[in-house]
C-alpha positions in Angstrom: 65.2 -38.6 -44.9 69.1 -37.5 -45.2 70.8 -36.8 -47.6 70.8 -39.3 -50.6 74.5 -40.8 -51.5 75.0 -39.7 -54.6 73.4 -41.6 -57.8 70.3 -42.9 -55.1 67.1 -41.6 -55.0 64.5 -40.4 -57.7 64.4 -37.7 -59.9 65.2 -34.2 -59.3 61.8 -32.3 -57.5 60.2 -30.1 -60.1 62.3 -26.6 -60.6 60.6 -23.6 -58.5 59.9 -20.3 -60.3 62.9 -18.1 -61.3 64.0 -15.7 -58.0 66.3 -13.4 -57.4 69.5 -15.3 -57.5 68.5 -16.4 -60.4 68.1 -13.2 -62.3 71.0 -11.6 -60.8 73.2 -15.2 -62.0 72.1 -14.5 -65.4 72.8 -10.9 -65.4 76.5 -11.9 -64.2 76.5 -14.3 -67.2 75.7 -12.5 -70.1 78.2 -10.0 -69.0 81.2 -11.6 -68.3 80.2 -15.3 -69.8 80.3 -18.8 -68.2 81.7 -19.0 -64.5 83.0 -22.5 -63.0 80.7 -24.4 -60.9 83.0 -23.9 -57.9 81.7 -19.7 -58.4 78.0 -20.8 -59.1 78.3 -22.9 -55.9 80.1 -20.3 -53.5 76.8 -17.9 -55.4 73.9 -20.0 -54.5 74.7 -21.3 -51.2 76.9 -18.4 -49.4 75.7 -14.8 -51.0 74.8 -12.2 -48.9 71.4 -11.5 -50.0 70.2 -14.4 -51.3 72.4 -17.6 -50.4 70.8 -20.6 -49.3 72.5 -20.7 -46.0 72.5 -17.4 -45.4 68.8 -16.6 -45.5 67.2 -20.4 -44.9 70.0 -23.0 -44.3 67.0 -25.7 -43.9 68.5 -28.6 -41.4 65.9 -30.5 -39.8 62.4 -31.7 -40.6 61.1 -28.8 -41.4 63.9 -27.9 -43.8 65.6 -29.6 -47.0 67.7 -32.5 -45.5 68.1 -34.3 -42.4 72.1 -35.0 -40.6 72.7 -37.7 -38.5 72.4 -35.5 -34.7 69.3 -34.9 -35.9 68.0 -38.6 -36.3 69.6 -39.6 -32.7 71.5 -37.9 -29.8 73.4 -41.4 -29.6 74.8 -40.4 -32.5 76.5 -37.0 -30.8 77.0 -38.5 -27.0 79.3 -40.9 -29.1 81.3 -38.2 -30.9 81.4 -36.9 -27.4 82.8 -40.0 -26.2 85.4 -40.0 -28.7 87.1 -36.2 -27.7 86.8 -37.4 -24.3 88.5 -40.6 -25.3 91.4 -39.0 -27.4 92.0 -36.3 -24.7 92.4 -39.2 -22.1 95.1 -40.6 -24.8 96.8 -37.7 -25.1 97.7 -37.1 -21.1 94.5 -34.7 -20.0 95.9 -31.2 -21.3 94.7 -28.8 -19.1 92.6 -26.7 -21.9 90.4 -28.0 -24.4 88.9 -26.3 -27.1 86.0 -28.2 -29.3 86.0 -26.1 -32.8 83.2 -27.1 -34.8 82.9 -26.0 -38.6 79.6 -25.4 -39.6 77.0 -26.1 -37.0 74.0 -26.8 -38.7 71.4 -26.2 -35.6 73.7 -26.7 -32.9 72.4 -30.0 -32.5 75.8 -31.7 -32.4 77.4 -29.8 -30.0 74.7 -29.6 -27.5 74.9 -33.8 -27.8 78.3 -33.3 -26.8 78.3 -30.8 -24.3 75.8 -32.6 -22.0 78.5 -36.2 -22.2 81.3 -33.3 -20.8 78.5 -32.5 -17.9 78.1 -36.3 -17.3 81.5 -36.9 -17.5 81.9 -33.8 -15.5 84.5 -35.6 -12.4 87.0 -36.6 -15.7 87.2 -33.3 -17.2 86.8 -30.8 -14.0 90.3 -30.1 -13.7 90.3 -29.2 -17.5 89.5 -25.5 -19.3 86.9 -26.4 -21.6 85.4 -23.8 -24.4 83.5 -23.9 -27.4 84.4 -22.1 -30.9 81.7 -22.5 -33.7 82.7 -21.3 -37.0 79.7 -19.9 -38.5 78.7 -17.9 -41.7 74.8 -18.1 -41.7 73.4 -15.4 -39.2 70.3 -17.1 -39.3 72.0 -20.6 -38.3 73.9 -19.0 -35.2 70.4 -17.5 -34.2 69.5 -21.0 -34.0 72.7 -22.3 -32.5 72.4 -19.7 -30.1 68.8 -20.5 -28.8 69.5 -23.9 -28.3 73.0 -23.8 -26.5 72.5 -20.5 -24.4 69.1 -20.7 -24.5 69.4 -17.1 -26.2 71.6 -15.8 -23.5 74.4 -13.9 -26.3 75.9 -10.5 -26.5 77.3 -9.3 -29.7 81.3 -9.1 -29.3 83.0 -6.2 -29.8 84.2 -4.6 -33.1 88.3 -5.6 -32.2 87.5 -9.3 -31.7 87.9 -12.2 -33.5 84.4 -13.4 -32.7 81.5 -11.8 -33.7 78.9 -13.5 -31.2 79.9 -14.6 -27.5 77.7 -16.6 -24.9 77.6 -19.2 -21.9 76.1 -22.8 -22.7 73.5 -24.5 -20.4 76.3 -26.5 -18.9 78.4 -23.6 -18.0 80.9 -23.5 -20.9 81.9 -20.4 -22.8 81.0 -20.1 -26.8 82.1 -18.0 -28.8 80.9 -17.7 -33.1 83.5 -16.5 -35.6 83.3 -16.4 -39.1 86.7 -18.4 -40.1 88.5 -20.7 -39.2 91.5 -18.2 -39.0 90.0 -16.2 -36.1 89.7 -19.4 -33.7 92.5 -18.9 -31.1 95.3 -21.3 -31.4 95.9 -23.8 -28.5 94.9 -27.4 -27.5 92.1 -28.1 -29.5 90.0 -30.9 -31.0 88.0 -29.8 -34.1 84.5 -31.0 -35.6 83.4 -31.2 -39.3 79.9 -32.8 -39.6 78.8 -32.2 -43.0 80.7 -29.2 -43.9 83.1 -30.5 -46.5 80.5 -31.6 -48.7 78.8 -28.0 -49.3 82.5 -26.2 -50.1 82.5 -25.2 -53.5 84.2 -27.8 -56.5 85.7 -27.3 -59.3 84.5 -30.3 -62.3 86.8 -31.5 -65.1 86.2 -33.5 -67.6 88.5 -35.7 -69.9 88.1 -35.1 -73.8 89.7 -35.8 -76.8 91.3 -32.8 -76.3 92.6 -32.9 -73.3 91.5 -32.0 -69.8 88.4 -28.9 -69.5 86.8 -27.4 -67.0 82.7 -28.3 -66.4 81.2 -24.4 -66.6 77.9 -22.6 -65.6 76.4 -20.6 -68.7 72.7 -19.4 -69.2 71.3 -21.6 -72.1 70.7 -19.4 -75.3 67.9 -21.2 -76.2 65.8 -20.7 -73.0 65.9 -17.5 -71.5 66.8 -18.0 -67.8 67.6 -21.1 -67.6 71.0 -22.6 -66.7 73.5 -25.2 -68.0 76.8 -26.7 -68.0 79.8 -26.1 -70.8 83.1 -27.2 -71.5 85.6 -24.6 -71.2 87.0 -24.2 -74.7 90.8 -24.3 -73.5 92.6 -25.4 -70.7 91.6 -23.1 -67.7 93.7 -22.4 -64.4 92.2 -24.6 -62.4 92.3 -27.8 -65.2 96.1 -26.9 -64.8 96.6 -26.6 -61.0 94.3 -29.6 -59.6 94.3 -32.3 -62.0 96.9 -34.8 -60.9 99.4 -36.4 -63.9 98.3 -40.0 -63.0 94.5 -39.5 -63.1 93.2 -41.8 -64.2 88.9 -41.4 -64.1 87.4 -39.3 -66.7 85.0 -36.7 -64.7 86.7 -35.4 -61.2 85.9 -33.2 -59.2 88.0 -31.2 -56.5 87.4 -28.6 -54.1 90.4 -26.3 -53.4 88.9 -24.4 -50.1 88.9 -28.4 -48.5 92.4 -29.0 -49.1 93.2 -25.2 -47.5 91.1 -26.1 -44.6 92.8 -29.3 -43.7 96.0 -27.9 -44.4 95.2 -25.4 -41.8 94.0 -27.5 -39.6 97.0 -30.3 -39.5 99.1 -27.4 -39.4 97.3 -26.4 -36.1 97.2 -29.9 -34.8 101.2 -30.5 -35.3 102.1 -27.1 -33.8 99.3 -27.0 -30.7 97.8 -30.7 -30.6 94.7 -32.0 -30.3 92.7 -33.8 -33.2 90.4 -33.4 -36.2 87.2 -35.4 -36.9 85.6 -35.2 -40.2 81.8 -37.1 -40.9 80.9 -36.6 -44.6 79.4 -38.5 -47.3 82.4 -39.2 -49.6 84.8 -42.0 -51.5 88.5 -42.3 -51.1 89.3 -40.8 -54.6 87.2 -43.2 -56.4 84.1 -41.4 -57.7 83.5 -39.1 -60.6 80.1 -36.6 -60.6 78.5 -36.5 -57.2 77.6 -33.0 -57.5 73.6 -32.8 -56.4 70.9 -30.6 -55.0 68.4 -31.4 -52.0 65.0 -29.2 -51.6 62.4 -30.5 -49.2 64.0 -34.2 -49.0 63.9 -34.5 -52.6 66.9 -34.5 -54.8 66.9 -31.4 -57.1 68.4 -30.2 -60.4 71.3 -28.4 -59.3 70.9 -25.9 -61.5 67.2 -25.0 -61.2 66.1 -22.2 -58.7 69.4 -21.5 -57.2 69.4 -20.4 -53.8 66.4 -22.2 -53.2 68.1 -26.0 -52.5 71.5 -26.9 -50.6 74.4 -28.0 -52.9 76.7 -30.9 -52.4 79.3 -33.1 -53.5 80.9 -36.1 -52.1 84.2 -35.5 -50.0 87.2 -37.1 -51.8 89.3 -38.2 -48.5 92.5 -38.7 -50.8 92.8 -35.5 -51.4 92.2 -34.6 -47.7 94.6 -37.0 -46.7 97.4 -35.6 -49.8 96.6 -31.9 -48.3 97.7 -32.9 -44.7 100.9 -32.9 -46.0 102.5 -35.7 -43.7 101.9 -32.8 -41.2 99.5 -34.9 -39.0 98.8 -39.1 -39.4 95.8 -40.0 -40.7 92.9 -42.5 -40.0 90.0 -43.7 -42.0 88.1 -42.7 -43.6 86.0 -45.5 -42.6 82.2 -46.6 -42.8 79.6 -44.5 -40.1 78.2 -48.1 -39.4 81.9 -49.4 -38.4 82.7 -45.8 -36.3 79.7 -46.2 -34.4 80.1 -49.9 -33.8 83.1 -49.4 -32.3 82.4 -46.8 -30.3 79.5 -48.8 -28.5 76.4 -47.8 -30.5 74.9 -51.2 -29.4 75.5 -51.2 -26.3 74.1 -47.4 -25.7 71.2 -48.6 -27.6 70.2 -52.2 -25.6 70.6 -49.3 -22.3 68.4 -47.0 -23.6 65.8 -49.1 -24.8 65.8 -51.3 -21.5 65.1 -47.8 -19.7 62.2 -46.5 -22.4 59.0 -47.1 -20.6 56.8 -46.6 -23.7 56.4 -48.7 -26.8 56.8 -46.2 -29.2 59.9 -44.7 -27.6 61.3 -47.5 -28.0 60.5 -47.5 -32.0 61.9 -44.6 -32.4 65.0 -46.0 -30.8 65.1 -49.1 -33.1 64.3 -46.4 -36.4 66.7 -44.1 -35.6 69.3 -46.9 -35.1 68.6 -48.6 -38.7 68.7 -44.5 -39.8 72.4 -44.4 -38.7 73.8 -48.0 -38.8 71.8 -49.6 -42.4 74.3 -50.0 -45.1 71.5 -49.2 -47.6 70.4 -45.7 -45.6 73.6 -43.9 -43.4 75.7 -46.7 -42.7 77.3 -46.9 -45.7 76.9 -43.8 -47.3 79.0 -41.3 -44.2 82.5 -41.9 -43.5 84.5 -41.1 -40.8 88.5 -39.6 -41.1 90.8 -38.2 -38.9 93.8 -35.7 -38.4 96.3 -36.6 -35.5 99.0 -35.5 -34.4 102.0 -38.6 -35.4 103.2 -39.1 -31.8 99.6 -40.3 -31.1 100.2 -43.3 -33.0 103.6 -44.0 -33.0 106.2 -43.2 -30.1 108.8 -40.5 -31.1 111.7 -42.8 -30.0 110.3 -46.2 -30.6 112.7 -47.2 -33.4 115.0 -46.8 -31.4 114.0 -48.5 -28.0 111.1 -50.6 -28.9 110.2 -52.1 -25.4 111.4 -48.8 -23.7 107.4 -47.4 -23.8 104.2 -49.0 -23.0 101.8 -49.4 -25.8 100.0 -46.4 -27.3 95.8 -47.0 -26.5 94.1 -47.7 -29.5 92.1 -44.4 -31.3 87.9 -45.0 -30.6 86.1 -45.7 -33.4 88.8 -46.4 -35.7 89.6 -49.4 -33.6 87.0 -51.9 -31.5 86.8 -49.9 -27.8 87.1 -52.7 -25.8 84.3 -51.6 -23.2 84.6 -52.7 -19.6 
């Protein structure tokens, strides 16, 4: 139902007929030749007119792939458990800002925001307000409806965000379009599933040397699409391939490392945390690079626009773009972040309070959905950017027994639940 881990799943869905994106790619290529697949990418998914998640973005049943807040709000309350947790750690700052990248249908956050109304008596004396960073206008519709319940104004021309509302709970939301235009202060950030849909660059080793993967129209079959070697060493081949790589196909994705270089920049000069969920490897796998259309996988290059586009997250390079800015944690399995966090003890509450049998089904199925090695358990992983003091005292080296011990971070150690 989500996503398939990459090299799972059966063959690419049949290719739809040739649409606009399509003709307008292969107008681009035959006059100015191949592009890299990091431009095809940013084309088929983000473009104005005809992008995937700018005019469908399908999350949800009824769309092209299925995320984890989707298959149980356990999964969110938890995430929600683990901001309160942190913020608990970190001495209850009096503000609070939850930045979330990429949305989806708001699904995540709206999980979250009702554990901040049940935990309402912890937080009260705390500032909370929501930022989602958001480039589909069709998505923030959505995101919109289901937090606000529709109740948004447009904000005005000389702000940073474009959209502004109240949540059901009472909090303020505000939509911008980058990261850049969320206010700076105490904040913890969210990124469910957005790394993996940021545009990558492929290489591939030859006898030759190192050359960049490329999009090109085939000159055999009019309209259709393939993948070349670049004849020579391009830019990027220079810039992103590290000296001691060792695998033959990599892939990388420039606009990640930016992001979390931002962000650990933001968390070392304002505090708070980051908490990335993604399918991914820690530097270990080669071509991951697929395509989803109606919970199928599909032939990335066939009918773009038409199928979201993804690649599995390489957390070394995440954790190499932090920059020793913040510490790091993880990334770790979904199945062992939930576990932690008490995903089996939410679930023996729920189901003891589920009157009806199949409730109580779909309780049990959405729990193998998230925690199965073989479905989500081991495909998603869970990393983390925090700031250093959080895990190590500043002046510890120099008076061990002088502080008491730092609480451990939920979910990347066993919450040890009273």
């Amino acid at each position: 139902a989500a996503r398939l881990c990459s090299g799972a799943g059966s063959e690419a869905a049949a290719a739809g007929g040739p649409g606009a994106m399509l003709r307008h790619l292969a107008r681009k290529l035959r006059a100015s030749g191949p592009v890299t697949v990091a431009e095809y990418m940013r084309e088929a998914l983000t473009n104005p007119g005809q992008g995937y998640y700018t005019r469908r973005g399908g999350v949800g049943e009824s769309g092209d792939f299925i995320t984890s807040p989707e298959i149980s709000q356990v999964f969110g309350e938890l995430i929600g458990i683990w901001y309160i947790s942190e913020w608990m750690a970190m001495g209850k700052p009096s503000t609070l800002q939850l930045v979330e990248l990429g949305p989806g249908r708001g699904t995540l956050t709206e999980d979250i925001l009702r554990v901040f109304k049940q935990l309402s008596s912890v937080i009260s004396k705390c500032d909370v307000s929501v930022h989602l960073v958001e480039v589909s206008p069709k998505l923030s519709e959505i995101q919109a409806v289901m937090l606000t319940g529709g109740k948004v104004q447009p904000s005005p021309e000389d702000e940073a965000a474009y959209m502004k509302g109240i949540s059901k709970t009472g909090i303020p939301i505000f939509w911008y379009r980058d990261i850049q235009d969320v206010p700076t202060g105490y904040s913890f950030y969210l990124a469910h599933e957005f790394f993996d849909a940021l545009p990558i660059h492929k290489f591939q080793r030859t006898e030759k040397g190192w050359r960049e993967v490329l999009v090109d129209i085939d000159p055999e079959v009019p309209d259709q699409l393939r993948f070349v070697l670049s004849p020579s060493r391009t830019p990027a081949t220079q810039n992103f391939i590290q000296p001691e790589e060792t695998r033959d196909h990599v892939e990388v994705c420039p606009e990640a490392g930016v992001i979390v270089q931002r962000l650990a920049s933001r968390i070392e000069k304002d505090g708070g945390a980051a908490l990335v969920a993604d399918y991914g490897h820690d530097g270990t796998k080669t071509d991951t690079f697929r395509g989803f259309r109606n919970h199928q996988l599909h032939d990335v290059l066939s009918a773009p626009g038409t199928a979201d586009l993804t690649a599995d997250v390489d957390f070394s390079y995440l954790r190499k773009m932090a920059q020793g800015k913040t510490a790091t944690l993880g990334p770790i399995k979904q199945r062992e972040f939930l576990r932690n966090m008490g995903i089996d003890l939410r679930l023996q509450v729920l189901l003891q309070n589920s009157g009806d049998t199949a409730t109580r089904e779909q309780l049990l199925h959405s729990y193998d959905m998230l925690m199965n090695p073989e479905k989500m358990g081991d495909c998603f992983n869970f990393f983390a950017l925090l700031p250093h003091h959080r895990l190590v005292h500043p002046d510890k080296k120099d008076k061990p027994e002088s502080k008491s011990p730092l609480p451990p971070v939920a979910g990347f150690n066993e919450l040890l639940l009273k």
